[in-house]
N, C-alpha and C positions, 0 to 999 in steps of 0.2 A: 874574197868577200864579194857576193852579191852587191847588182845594182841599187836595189833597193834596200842592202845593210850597210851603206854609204850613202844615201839620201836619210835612212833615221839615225845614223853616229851625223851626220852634217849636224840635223835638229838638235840632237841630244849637246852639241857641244855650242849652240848659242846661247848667249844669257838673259834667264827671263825676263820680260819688259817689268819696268817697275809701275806699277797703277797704284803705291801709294800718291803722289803726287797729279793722277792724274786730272783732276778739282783745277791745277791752277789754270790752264786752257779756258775754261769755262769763265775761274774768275778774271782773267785777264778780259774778256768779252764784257762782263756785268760790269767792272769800271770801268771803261769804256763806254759803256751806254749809259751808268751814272753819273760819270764826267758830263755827258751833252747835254744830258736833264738840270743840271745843275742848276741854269739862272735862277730858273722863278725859284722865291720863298715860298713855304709853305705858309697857308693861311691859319694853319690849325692852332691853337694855345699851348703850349707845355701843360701838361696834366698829368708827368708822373711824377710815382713818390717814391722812395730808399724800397717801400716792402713791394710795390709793383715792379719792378725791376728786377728786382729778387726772383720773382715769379714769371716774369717772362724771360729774364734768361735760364731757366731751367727747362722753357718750351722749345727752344730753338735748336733745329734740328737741321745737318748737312743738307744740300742743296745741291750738290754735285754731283755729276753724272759723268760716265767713262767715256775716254778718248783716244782716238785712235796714236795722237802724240801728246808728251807730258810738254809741260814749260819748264823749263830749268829757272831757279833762285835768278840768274844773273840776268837771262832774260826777261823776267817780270820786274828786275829792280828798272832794265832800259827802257822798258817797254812805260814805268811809271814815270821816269823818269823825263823820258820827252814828251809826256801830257803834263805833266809840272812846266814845264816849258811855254805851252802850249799859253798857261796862263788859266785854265780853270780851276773851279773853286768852289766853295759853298757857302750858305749863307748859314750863322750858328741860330740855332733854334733849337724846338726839342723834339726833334724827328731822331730816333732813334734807330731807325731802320739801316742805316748807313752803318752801324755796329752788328748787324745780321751775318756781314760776310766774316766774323770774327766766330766761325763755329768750329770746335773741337776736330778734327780729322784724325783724328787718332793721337905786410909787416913793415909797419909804421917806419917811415925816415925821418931826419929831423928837422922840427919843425924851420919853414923858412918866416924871415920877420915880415916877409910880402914882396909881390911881384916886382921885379927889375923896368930899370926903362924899355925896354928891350922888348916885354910881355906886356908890359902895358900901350905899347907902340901897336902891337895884336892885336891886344882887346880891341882896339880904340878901331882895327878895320873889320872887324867882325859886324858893325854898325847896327843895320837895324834888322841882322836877320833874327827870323822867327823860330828856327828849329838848328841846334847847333850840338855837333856830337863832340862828348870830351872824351877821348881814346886816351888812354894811361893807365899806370896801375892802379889800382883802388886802396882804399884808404887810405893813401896819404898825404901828408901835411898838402902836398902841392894841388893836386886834387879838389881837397877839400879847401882851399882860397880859393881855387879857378872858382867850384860850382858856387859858393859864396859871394862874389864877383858880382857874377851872372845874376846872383839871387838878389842886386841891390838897387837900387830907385837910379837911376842914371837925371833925374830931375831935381831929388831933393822930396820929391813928394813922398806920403806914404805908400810901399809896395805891397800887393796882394801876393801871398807867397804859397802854392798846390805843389805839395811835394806825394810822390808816388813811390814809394819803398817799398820794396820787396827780401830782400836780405836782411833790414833790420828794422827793429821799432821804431814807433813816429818820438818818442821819446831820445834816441837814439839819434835819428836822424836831425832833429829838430835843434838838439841840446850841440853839433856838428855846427850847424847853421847860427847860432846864436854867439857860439864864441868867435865868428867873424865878420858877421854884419853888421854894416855902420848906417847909420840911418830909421827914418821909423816904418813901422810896416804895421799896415792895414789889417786885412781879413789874412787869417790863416787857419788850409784847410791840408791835411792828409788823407791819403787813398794807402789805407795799411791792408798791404795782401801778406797777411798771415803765413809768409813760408817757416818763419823762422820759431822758435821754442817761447810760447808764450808764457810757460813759468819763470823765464828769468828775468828778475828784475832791471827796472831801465832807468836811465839817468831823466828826470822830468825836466820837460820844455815850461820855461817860463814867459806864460803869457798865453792866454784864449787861443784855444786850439778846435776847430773840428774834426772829427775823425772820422773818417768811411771806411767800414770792415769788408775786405774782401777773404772771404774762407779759403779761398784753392786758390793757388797760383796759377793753373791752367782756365782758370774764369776770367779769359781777354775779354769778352764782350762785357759781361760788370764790369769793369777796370776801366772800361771805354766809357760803356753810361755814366757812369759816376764821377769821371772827368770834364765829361759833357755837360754835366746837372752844373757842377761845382762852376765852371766857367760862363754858363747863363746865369746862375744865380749873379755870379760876379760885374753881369753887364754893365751894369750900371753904377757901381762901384767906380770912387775916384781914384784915380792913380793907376800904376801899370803893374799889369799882373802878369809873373813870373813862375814858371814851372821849373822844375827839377824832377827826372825818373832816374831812379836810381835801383836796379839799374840793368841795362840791357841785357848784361852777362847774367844776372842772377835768375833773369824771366828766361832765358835758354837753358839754364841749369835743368828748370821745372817743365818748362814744355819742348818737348821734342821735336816738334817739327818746324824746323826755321823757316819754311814758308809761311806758314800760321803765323807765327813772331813776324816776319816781315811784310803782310798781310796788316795786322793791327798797325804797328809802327806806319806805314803807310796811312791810316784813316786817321790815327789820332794828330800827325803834324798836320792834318789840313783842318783839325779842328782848332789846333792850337793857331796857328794860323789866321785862320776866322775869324777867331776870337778876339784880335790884335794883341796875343799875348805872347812871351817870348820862352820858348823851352828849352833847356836841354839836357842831352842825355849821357849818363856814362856807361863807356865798354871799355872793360882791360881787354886789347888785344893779343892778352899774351894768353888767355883763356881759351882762343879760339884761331883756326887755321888763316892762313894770309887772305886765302877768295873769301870767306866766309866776313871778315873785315870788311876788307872793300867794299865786298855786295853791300853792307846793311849803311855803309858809309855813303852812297848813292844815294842815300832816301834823302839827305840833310844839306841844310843850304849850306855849311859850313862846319867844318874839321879843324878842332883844337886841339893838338896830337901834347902831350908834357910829360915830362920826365920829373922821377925824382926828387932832382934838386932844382926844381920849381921850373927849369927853361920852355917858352911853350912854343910851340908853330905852328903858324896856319897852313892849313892842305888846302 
C-alpha cells in the first residue's frame, strides 16, 4: 500500500464530526451575554395576546451558525449551572424574546394512605426551593401524593395551581390533583400540549378551569409563552402559585433532541423562579440512560428521587 493509500484509509476510518449539535457553542455564548444584561427591567408593557403568539412562534427561525467544536449536554448543563451560582436572574415581565432560544433544531401500585414521618421529614427540607425534580416511576399512587404535596398552600391560603401536561388531559391530570388536595385553591390554569388521542374521553375537573392549547409537542417556545403569559397574568394574585410539568419524560418521547429539551427546561425554571412561584417536575428515570438523568437533574435546585411504596429521598 502506497503512502498516500494510507493517509486516505487513516481519513476514511475517522468518524464524522457530528454538526447536529453544533448551535449549542453559540448558545452557550447568548446566555452568557443574556445573563449580564439581565438587571434592568424592561420598560415596555405586556401587549400580547393567545392569537399573537400563535403567530409569532410560527416566525421564529434557528439562529445558529457552525462550529469548529460541538458542546456536549453535560457541559452546557455545568456551564448553566455555575451562572445559577453566580446568582443571576431576570426580572418576569412580558419580554418574550428570552423564549427565541427555544427553536426547533431538527402500572399503578397500591394506593398508600399518605407520606410516612420519614418523607415528611424531606418535604419539610426541600424549604423554599423554587424548581424541584420528582424522579420515579409515573403514575403511581406515590407519585401522584408527592406532586399533590407540592401542589398545596403550605399557608392555608388559597393556591394558584399551572399544571403543564403533556401525556395526558387537563381533565385527567386535574381530576389526579383533586383527589389529593387538601386546602382551597385560587386560580387554575392548564397548558394542554395536545400529544395524546383527543377523541378519548376524560374524567372532568371540578371547578373553574383555564385552558391553553398547545397543537405539537415539539412547540417549546408556545409552551414557554404561555407559561410566561399565565404567571404574569398571576402577578398580582393572592396566595402562592404552584406549577407542576408533567412530564419531562413525555416532552423527550416527542422531541428529539435533549439539548433543545434541556435548553427550554433551563429558561422556563428561571421564569418560574422570577415569578416567586414554586415548580416541579416529573422524570421516570427508568425511561431514560443514567447521564441522561443526572444531566437534566443539574438544571434543579432539588431532587426528590420515590419509590413505589411511597419512600422518598432527597438528592
Amino acid at each position: 500500500m502506497g503512502e498516500n493509500d494510507e493517509r486516505d484509509s487513516s481519513r476514511r476510518g475517522k468518524p464524522d464530526e457530528d454538526t447536529s449539535s453544533s448551535s449549542l457553542s453559540d448558545l452557550a455564548e447568548d446566555l452568557s451575554s443574556e445573563d449580564s444584561s439581565d438587571g434592568a427591567p424592561s420598560d415596555e408593557a405586556p401587549s400580547d395576546t393567545v392569537s399573537s403568539e400563535e403567530s409569532s412562534s410560527e416566525s421564529v427561525s434557528p439562529s445558529s451558525t457552525a462550529s469548529d467544536q460541538s458542546l456536549s449536554l453535560s457541559e452546557l448543563a455545568e456551564s448553566l449551572r455555575k451562572r445559577r451560582l453566580e446568582g443571576s436572574g431576570s426580572e418576569l415581565g412580558g419580554d418574550q424574546s428570552e423564549w427565541d432560544i427555544i427553536t426547533q433544531s431538527a402500572d399503578d401500585s397500591d394506593s398508600t394512605s399518605g407520606p410516612d414521618p420519614k418523607t415528611e421529614a424531606v418535604l419539610e427540607l426541600v424549604g423554599d426551593a423554587s424548581n424541584i425534580l420528582l424522579s420515579g416511576q409515573t403514575e403511581c399512587a406515590a407519585e401522584e401524593s408527592l406532586c399533590s404535596r407540592l401542589m398545596s398552600s403550605s399557608t392555608g391560603d388559597p393556591i394558584n395551581l399551572l399544571v403543564v401536561t403533556i401525556g395526558q388531559t387537563p381533565g385527567e391530570r386535574l381530576s389526579i390533583l383533586q383527589n389529593y388536595l387538601s386546602g382551597p385553591v385560587g386560580n387554575t390554569a392548564v397548558i394542554d400540549v395536545q400529544s395524546y388521542d383527543a377523541g378519548v374521553p376524560s374524567e372532568e375537573y371540578d371547578g373553574p378551569v383555564e385552558i391553553k392549547t398547545v397543537q405539537d409537542a415539539t412547540d417549546l417556545r408556545r409552551i414557554g409563552i404561555l407559561t410566561s403569559k399565565v404567571l404574569s397574568d398571576w402577578e398580582d394574585s393572592p396566595g402562592q402559585t404552584a406549577v407542576c410539568f408533567h412530564s419531562v419524560s413525555d416532552l423527550l418521547k416527542h422531541v428529539d433532541d435533549q439539548q433543545l429539551v434541556f435548553r427550554f427546561l433551563h429558561v422556563l425554571r428561571g421564569r418560574i423562579h422570577a415569578a416567586g412561584a414554586r415548580g416541579h417536575y416529573h422524570l421516570d428515570p427508568t425511561s431514560h440512560d443514567t447521564q441522561v438523568v443526572r444531566t437534566f437533574a443539574s438544571l434543579f435546585d432539588t431532587v426528590l428521587e420515590f419509590e413505589t411504596d411511597g419512600s422518598v429521598s432527597l438528592n
